[in-house]
C-alpha positions in Angstrom: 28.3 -11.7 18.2 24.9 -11.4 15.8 24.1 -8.5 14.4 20.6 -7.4 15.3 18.4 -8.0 12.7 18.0 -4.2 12.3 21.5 -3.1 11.6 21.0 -6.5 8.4 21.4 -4.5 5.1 20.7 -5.6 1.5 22.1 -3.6 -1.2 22.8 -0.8 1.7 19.3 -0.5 2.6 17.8 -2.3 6.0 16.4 -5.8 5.2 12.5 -4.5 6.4 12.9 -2.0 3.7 13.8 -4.4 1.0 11.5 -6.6 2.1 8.9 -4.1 2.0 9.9 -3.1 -1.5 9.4 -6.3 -2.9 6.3 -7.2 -1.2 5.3 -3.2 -2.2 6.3 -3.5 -5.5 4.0 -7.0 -6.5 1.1 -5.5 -4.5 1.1 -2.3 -6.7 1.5 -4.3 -9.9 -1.4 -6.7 -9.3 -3.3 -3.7 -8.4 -2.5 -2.3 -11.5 -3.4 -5.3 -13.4 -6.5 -6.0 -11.5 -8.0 -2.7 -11.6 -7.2 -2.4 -15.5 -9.3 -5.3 -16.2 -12.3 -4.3 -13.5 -12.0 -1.2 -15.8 -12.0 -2.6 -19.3 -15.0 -5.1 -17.5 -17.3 -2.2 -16.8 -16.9 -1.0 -20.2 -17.9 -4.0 -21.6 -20.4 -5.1 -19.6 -21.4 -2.2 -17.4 -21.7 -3.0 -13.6 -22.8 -0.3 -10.7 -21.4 2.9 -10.1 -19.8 2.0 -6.9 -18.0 -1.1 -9.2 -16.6 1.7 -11.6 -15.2 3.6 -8.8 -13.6 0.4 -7.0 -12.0 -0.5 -10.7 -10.2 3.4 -10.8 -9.6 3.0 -6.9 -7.6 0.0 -7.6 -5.9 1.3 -10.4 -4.8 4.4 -9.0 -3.9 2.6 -5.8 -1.5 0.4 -7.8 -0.1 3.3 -9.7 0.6 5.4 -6.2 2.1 2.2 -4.7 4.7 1.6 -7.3 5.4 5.2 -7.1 6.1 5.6 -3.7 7.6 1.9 -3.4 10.4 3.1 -6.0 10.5 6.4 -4.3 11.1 4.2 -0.8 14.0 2.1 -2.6 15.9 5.2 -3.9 15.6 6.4 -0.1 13.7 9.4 -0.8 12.1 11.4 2.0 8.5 11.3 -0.1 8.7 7.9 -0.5 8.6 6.9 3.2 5.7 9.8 3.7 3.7 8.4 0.5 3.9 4.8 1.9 3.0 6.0 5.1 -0.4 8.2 4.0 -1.3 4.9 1.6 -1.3 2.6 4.3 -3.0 5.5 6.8 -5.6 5.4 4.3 -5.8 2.1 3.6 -6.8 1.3 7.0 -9.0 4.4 7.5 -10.8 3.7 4.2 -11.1 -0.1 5.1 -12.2 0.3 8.7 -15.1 2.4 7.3 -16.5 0.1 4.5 -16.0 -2.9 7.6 -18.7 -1.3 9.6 -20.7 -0.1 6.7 -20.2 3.9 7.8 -19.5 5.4 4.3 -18.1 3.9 1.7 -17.9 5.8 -1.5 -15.5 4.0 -3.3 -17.6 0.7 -2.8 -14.5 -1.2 -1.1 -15.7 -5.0 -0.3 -15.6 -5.6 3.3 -14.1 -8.5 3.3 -10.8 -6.3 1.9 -10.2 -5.1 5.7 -10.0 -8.7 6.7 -6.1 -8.5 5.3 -5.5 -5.5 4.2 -5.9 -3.9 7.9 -3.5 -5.9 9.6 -1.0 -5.8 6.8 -1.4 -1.9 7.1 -1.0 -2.0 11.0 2.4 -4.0 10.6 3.9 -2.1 7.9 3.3 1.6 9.6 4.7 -0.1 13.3 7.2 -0.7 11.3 8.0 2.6 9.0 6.6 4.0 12.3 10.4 2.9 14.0 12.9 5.4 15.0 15.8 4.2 12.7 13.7 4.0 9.9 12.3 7.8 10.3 16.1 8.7 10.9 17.0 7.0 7.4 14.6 8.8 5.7 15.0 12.3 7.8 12.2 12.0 9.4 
């Protein structure tokens, strides 16, 4: 008899989870790198405000990914609610800036393109009653 593909565990953690750390885990890091060098670009040659913002956005978006992505690997209860409020965010913040309501942090549109759908898939999935009872939810 197969197993159902939710009861699958890597290194005693469901396999969505560990996929979701690893995916979590380069997202944050290229965040992280990007948004250093937006940051080190403004200072050298100075862009718009809304640019300067978007460069600590990214940054600090990395930062809290990798937080809560390790966080979510050790099986803590704050990492499951961190990576749930980022990608609540995410796809509030990226839903605005798509139809141009207000977008202080000058995210491009063309962001929401991927990173709504991504969000949508991830929280369905962290969203799951097995997953909330893991993390005592």
């Amino acid at each position: 008899m197969k197993k159902p593909i939710e009861n699958i565990n890597v290194r005693e953690r469901f396999l969505g989870v560990f996929i979701l750390v690893i995916v979590q885990s380069l997202v944050g890091l290229i965040h992280i790198f990007l948004g250093s060098v937006m940051i080190l670009g403004t200072s050298v040659a100075p862009y718009s405000t809304s640019s300067l913002i978007y460069s600590y956005y990214t940054l600090a978006f990395g930062l809290l990914t990798l937080f809560f992505t390790i966080l979510l690997w050790a099986g803590k209860r704050l990492g499951w609610i961190g990576t749930v409020a980022i990608f609540l965010f995410v796809t509030i913040a990226d839903t605005i800036a798509f139809f141009s309501l207000f977008n202080v942090l000058g995210i491009p549109k063309i962001a929401g393109l991927g990173e709504i759908p991504y969000s949508l898939i991830i929280l369905c999935y962290l969203l799951q009653s097995h997953i909330k009872l893991k993390y005592a939810i």
